[in-house]
ZAZANU-317089 format. One record per residue (C-alpha): residue number from 1; residue in one letter; x, y, z. Coordinates in steps of 0.1 Angstrom, whole numbers, plus 5000, padded with zeros to 4 digits. Layout:
<gulums>
GULUM     i   aa   east   north     up
GULUM   NUM    A      X       Y      Z
...
</gulums>
This chain:
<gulums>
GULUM     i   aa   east   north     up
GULUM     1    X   5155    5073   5088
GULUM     2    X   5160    5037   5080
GULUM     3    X   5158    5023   5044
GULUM     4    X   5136    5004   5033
GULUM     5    X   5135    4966   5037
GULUM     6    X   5117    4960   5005
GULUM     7    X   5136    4979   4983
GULUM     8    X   5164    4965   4993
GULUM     9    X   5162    4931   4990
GULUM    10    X   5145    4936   4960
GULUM    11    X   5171    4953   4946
GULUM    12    X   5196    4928   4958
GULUM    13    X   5174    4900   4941
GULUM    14    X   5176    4918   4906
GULUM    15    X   5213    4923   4912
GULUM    16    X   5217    4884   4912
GULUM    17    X   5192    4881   4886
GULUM    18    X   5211    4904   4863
GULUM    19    X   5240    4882   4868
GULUM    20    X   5224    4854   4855
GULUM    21    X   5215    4834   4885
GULUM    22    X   5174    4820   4888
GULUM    23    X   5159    4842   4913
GULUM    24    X   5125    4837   4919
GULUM    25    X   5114    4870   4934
GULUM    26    X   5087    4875   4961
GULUM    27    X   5096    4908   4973
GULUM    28    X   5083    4931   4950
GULUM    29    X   5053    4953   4959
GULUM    30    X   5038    4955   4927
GULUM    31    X   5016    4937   4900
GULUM    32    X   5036    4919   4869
GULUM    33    X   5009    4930   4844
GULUM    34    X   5017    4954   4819
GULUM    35    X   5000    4993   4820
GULUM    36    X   4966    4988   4803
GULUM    37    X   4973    4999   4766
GULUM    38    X   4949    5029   4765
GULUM    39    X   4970    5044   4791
GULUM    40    X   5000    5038   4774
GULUM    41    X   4984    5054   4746
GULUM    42    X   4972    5083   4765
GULUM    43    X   5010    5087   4778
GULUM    44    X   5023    5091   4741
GULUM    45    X   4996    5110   4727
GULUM    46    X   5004    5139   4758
GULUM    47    X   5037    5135   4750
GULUM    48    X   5032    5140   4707
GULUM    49    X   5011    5169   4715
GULUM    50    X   5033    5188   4737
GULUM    51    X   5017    5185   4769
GULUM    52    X   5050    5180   4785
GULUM    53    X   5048    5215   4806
GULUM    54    X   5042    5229   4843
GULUM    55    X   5005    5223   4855
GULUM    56    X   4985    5232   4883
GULUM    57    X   5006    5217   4914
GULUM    58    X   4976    5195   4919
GULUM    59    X   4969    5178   4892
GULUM    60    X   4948    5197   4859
GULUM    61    X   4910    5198   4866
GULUM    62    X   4903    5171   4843
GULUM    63    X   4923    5144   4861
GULUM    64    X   4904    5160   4893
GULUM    65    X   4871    5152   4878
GULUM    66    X   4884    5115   4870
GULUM    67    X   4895    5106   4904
GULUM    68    X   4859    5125   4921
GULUM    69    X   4841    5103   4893
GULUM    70    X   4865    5068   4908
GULUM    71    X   4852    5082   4945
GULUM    72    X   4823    5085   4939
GULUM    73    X   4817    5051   4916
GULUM    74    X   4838    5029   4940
GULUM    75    X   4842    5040   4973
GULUM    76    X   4809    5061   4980
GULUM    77    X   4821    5097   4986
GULUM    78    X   4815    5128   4968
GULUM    79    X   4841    5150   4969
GULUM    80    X   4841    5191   4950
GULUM    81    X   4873    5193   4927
GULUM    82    X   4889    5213   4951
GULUM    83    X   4885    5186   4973
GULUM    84    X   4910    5163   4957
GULUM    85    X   4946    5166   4945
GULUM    86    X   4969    5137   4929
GULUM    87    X   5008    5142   4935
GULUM    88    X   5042    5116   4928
GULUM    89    X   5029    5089   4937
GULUM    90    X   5010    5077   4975
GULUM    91    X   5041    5082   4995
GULUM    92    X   5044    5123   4982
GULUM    93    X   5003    5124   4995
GULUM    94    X   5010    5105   5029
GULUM    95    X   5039    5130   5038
GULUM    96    X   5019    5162   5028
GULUM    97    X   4995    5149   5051
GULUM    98    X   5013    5141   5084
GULUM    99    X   5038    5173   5077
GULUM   100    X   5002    5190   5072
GULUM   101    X   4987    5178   5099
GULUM   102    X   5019    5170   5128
GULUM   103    X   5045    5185   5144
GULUM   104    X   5070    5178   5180
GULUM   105    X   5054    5168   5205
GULUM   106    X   5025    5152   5188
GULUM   107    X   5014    5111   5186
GULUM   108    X   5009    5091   5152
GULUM   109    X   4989    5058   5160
GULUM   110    X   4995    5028   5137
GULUM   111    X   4984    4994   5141
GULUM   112    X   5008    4967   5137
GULUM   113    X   5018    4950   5110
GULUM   114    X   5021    4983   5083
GULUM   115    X   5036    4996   5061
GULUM   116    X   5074    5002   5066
GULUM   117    X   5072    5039   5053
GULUM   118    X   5045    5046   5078
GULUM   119    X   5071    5053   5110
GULUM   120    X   5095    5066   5090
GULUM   121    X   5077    5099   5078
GULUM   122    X   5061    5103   5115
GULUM   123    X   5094    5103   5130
GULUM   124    X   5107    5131   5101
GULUM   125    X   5076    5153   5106
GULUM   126    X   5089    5152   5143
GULUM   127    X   5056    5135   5157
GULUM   128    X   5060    5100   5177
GULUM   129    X   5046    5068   5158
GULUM   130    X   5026    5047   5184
GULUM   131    X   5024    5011   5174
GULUM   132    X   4999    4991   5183
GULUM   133    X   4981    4957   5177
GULUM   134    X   4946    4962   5161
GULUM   135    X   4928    4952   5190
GULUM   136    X   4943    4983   5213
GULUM   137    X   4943    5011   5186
GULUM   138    X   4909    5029   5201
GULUM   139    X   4924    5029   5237
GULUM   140    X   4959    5044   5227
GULUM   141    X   4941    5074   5214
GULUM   142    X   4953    5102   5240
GULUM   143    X   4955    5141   5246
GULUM   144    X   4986    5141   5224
GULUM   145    X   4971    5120   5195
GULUM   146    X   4967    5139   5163
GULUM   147    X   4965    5115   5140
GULUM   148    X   4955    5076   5129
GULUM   149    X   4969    5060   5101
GULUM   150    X   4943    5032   5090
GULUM   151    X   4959    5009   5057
GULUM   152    X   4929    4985   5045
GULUM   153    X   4934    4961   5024
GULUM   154    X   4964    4962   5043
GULUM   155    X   5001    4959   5034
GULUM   156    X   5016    4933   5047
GULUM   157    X   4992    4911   5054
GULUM   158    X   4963    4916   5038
GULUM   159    X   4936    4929   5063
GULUM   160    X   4904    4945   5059
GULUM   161    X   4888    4957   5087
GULUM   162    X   4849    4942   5092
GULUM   163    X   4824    4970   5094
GULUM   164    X   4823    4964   5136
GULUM   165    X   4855    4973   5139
GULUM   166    X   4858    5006   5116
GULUM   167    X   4829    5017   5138
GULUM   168    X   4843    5011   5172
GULUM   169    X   4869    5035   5157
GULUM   170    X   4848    5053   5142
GULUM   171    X   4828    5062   5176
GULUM   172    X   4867    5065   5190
GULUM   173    X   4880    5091   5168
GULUM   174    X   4849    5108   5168
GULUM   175    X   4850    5113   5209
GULUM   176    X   4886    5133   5203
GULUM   177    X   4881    5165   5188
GULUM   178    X   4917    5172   5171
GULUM   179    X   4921    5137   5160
GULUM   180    X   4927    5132   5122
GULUM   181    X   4924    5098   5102
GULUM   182    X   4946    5088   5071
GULUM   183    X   4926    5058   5049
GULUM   184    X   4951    5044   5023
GULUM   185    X   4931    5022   5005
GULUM   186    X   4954    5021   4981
GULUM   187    X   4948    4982   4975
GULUM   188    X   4910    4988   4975
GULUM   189    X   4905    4969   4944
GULUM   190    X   4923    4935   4956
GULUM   191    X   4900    4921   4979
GULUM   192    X   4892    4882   4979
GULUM   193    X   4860    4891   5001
GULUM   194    X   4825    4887   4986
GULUM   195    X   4820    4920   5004
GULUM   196    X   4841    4950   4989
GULUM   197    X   4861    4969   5018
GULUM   198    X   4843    4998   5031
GULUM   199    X   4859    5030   5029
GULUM   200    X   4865    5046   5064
GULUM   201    X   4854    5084   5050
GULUM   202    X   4820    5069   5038
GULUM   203    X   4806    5057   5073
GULUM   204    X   4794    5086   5085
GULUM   205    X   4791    5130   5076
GULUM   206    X   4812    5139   5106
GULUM   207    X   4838    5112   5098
GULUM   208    X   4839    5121   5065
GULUM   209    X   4851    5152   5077
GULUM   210    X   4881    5141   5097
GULUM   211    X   4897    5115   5070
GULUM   212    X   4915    5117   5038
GULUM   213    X   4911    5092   5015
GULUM   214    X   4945    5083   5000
GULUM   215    X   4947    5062   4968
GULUM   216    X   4971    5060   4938
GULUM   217    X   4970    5040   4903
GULUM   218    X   5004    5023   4911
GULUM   219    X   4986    4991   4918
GULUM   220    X   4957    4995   4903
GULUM   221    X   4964    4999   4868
GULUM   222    X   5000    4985   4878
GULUM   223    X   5013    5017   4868
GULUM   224    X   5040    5015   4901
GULUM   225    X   5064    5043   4876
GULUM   226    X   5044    5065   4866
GULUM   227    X   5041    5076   4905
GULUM   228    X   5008    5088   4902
GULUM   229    X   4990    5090   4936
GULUM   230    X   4958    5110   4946
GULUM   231    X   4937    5120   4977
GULUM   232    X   4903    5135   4984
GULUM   233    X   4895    5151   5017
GULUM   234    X   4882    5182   5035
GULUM   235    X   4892    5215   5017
GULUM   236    X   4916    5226   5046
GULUM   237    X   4938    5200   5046
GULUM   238    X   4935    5199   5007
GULUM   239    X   4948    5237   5011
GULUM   240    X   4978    5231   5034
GULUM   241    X   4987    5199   5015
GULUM   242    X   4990    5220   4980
GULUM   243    X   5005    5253   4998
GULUM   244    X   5035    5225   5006
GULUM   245    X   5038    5207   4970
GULUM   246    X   5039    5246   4956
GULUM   247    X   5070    5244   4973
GULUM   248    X   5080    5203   4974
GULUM   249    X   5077    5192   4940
GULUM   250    X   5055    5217   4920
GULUM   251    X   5025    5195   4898
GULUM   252    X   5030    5155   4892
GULUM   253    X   5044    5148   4857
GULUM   254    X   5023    5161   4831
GULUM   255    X   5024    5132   4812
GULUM   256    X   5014    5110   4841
GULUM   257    X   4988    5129   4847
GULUM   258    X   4971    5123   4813
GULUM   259    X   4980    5088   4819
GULUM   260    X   4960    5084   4850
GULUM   261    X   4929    5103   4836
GULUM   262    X   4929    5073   4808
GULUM   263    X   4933    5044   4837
GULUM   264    X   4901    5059   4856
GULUM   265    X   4880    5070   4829
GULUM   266    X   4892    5039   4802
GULUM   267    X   4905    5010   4820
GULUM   268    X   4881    5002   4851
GULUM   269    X   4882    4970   4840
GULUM   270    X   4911    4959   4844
GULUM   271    X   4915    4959   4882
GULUM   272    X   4889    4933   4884
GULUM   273    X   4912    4910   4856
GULUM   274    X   4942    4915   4881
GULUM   275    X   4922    4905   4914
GULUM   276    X   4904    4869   4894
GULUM   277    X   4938    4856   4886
GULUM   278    X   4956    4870   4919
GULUM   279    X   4929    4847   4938
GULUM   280    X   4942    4820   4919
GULUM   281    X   4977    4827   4924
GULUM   282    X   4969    4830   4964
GULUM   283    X   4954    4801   4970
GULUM   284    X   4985    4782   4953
GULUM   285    X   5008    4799   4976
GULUM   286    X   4993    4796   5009
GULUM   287    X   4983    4761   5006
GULUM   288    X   5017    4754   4985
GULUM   289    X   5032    4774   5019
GULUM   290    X   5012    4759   5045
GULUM   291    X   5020    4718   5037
GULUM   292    X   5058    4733   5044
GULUM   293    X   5066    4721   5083
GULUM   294    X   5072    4749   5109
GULUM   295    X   5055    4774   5084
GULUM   296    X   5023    4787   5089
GULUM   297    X   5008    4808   5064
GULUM   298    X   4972    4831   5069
GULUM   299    X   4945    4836   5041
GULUM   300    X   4948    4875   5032
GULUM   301    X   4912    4891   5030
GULUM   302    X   4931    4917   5002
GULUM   303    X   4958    4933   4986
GULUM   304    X   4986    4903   4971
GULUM   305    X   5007    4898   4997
GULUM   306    X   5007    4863   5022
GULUM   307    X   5020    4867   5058
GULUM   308    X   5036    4839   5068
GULUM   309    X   5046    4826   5104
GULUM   310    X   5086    4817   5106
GULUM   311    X   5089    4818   5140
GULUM   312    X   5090    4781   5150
GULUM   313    X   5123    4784   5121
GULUM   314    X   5138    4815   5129
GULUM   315    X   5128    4840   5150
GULUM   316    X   5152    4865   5133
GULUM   317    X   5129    4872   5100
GULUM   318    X   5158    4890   5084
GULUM   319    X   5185    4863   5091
GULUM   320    X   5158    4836   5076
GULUM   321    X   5151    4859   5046
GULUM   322    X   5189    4871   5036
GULUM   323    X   5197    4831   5037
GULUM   324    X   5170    4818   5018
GULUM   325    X   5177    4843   4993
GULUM   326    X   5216    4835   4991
GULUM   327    X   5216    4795   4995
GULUM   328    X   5180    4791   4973
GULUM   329    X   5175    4819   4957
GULUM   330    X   5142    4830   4964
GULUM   331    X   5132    4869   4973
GULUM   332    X   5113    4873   5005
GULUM   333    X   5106    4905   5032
GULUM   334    X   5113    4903   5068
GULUM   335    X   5087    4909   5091
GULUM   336    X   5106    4929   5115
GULUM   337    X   5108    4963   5096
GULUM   338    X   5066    4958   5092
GULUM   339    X   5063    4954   5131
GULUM   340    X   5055    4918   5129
GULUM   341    X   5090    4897   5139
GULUM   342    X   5089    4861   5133
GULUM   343    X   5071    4868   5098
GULUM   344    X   5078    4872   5062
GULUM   345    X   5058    4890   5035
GULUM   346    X   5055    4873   5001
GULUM   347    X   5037    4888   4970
GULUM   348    X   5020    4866   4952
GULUM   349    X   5020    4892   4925
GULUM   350    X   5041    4863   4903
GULUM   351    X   5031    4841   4880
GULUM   352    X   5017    4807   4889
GULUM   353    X   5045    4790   4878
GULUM   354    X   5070    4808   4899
GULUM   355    X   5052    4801   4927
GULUM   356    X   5052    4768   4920
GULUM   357    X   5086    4771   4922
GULUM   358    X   5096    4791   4945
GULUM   359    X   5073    4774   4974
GULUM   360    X   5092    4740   4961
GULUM   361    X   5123    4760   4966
GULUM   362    X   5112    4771   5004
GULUM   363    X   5104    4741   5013
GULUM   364    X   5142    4724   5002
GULUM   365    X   5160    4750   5024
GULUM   366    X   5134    4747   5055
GULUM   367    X   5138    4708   5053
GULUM   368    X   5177    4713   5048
GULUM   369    X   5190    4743   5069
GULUM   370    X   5161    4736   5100
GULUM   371    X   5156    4695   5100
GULUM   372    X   5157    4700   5138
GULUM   373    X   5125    4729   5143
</gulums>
């Protein structure tokens, strides 16, 4: 299994932070707001009351009825509470699902770029990630695909599929009777669309029953450590997906728990403050990125991430990244590990000022270490 590429030049851009050098970071895959303060306050008041014991392994009934009620109200579907489930965080919910769902000998299809995690738990449930570009995912469906892995708005670069496009996959997966669909719409409230994304479960009955919806309030309610991440789908998978935490992990932290019931029930505001001032912060960065030579940066439809075109630089993404980090010190992700060589992920999750910054500080090292490109 190969580490992650984000954590760790993340980690290595703290490391030089901590020793005192000016690092401005544009690595990290989550928003610089502080938790809203009634979920703080939730937190403390589970924890002064004593609600610091085992629960249900999938989450107490109440914070089931919170994320049916944030289903319902935001993404059109109506699920029972046995319907739903939260766990530790997305990533815990995405490998219930393909170890659920996959075993040897079957195919995973995921359209290039994603998410780096995405291959990486195929390839441990013993299944076979097939990558493909966007444009090819409905003919790569085959006898031995089981399951499709859809991310909108999309890590790394910011995608949302139109609504033409989920339904020519739609009428796809529909056509091949054991074939499953993941949604993680996990970024579902950063969109820079007048249009909201559509969620992929709320096109149609019989598609609703052949997706699970996978969400979390990591980025939400920028709650990234509390790992706090839920799912809604139909009751068989919800079954098989529980039967395995009973054994994984046993229920998500109590105290999270109570956390995320106050985010979805007494903070639904404040996605919508995080997405006015990340538009802002966006369009700073990809114009500040595109009037660099030899870079070419595209206009991300969601989520707070730009993915920018290195190629006529360095065609190595990591090489590019590891050097502007050490001679300029500024924080990006290679492409390569995301499926997309020749690119590099930036989160505009940052404040204005740093990326002020650290586009001025881009552009000093392109200009200085590829004169020539």
């Amino acid at each position: 299994m190969a580490p992650s590429a984000t954590l760790k030049i993340t980690a290595l851009a703290k490391q030089m932070a901590a020793t005192g050098k000016s690092v401005v970071n544009f690595g990290a895959g989550e928003p610089d707001f502080d938790t809203p303060e009634a979920v703080k306050q939730a937190a403390k008041k589970a924890i002064d009351e004593g609600f610091t014991k085992y629960t249900a392994s999938t989450g107490i009934p109440e914070l089931k009825q919170a994320i049916g009620a944030k289903f319902l109200r935001d993404n059109g579907l109506k699920y029972e509470l046995d319907q739903v489930m939260a766990s530790n965080g997305a990533k815990q919910i995405l490998f219930e699902i393909i170890f659920s769902l996959c075993q040897a000998g079957d195919e995973v299809i995921i359209p290039a770029p994603y998410w780096v995690s995405f291959p990486e738990m195929v390839k441990a449930s013993g299944a076979k990630p097939v990558v493909v570009p966007d444009d090819k995912i409905t003919q790569a469906i085959k006898q031995k695909t089981k399951l499709l892995i859809l991310n909108y708005p999309r890590n790394p670069d910011g995608k949302i599929y139109s609504l033409a496009e989920l339904k020519e996959i739609t009428r796809a997966v529909l056509a091949h009777e054991r074939l499953w669909v993941i949604s993680d719409e996990c970024y579902d409230q950063f969109y820079y669309t007048k249009q909201k994304p559509v969620s992929f479960a709320a096109l149609s009955n019989k598609i609703y029953g052949r997706t699970i919806t996978v969400n979390a309030c990591s980025k939400s309610f920028s709650m990234t450590g509390w790992r706090l991440g839920y799912c809604g789908g139909p009751l068989q998978i919800i079954e098989a997906m529980g039967r395995l935490q009973d054994h994984l992990s046993s229920n998500p932290s109590s105290i999270s728990q109570k956390a995320a019931m106050a985010a979805l029930t007494k903070a639904q505001d404040f996605p919508a403050k995080m997405r006015r001032e990340f538009k802002k912060r966006r369009q700073v960065m990809v114009e500040g990125l595109n009037k660099i030579k030899g870079i070419k940066a595209d206009w991300p439809d969601g989520a707070f991430y730009v993915w920018a075109d290195i190629s006529r630089l360095n065609k190595d993404s990591l090489e590019f990244s590891m050097k502007l980090l050490e001679q300029d010190k500024v924080a990006v992700i290679p492409g390569e590990p995301f499926g997309g060589e020749g690119y590099i992920r930036l989160s505009f999750a940052a404040s204005r000022e740093d990326i002020i910054e650290g586009v001025k500080r881009i552009n000093k090292h392109v200009k200085e270490f590829y004169a020539g490109h």
